[in-house]
C-alpha positions, 0 to 999 in steps of 0.5 A: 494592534498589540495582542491584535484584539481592538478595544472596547473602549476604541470601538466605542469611540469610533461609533460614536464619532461615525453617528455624531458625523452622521448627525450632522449630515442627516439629523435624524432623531434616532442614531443609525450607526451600530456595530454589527458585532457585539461590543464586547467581542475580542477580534481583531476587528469590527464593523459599522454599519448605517443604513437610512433612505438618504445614505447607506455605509458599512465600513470595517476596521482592524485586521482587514483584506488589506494587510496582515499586520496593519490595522486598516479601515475598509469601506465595504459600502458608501452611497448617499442619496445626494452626489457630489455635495462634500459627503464621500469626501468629509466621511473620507477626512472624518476616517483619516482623524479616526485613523491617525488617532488610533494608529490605522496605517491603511484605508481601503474601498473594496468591490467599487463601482464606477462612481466608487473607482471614479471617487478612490482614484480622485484621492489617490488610491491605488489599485491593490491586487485587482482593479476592484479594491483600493488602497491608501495610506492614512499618511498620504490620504492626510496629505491629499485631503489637506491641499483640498483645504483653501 
């Protein structure tokens, strides 16, 4: 993270891939996805959010619960209105490209529910500190989600 504070230019970028993917999910007219913090916020960290009928994701990126000195994406909310049609996992490989090309080592999803446990444990995530927060690697999730690919 160098200094520690994520760029503007960064967060841009991840907003922009988060909506276009959405876009194509769920082609709405108007964007959905928005920062919750003023852009040109110097943190550690920043959060997405999307909200519409059909789907609702809030996702945290930087200095997350998951690691003091790592930059780690959480996904705070996942729920789309349809089930086990491909979005949980295509978010998850969307996450791993954002991941790998801007040096997030971790990806969480905290507060789970039983279908949320049901889909972190499928991909490997393990439990860390309780059973209601899980962890992966960018590295390992990469690999699990590469063997899906026939």
């Amino acid at each position: 993270m160098g200094d520690g504070v994520i760029s503007l230019q960064e967060k841009q970028q991840i907003l922009d891939d988060i909506d276009g993917w959405l876009k194509t999910v769920y082609p709405y007219k108007n964007s959905s996805a928005y920062l919750c913090d003023p852009i040109d916020a110097i943190e550690p960290n920043f959060r997405i959010m999307a909200q519409r009928k059909k789907y609702d994701i809030y996702i945290r990126f930087g200095k997350t619960w998951i690691s003091d000195n790592k930059k780690s994406i959480v996904i705070a909310r996942i729920g789309f209105n349809q089930k086990r049609v491909g979005h949980g996992t295509n978010l998850l490989k969307l996450l791993v490209k954002i991941a790998e090309l801007n040096n997030y080592q971790l990806i969480g999803i905290e507060c789970v529910n039983k279908n949320s446990q049901a889909f972190a444990l499928r991909f490997g995530f393990a439990e860390h500190t309780n059973d209601r927060n899980y962890v992966i690697s960018t590295e390992k999730l990469s690999a699990i989600l590469e063997t899906l690919k026939t």
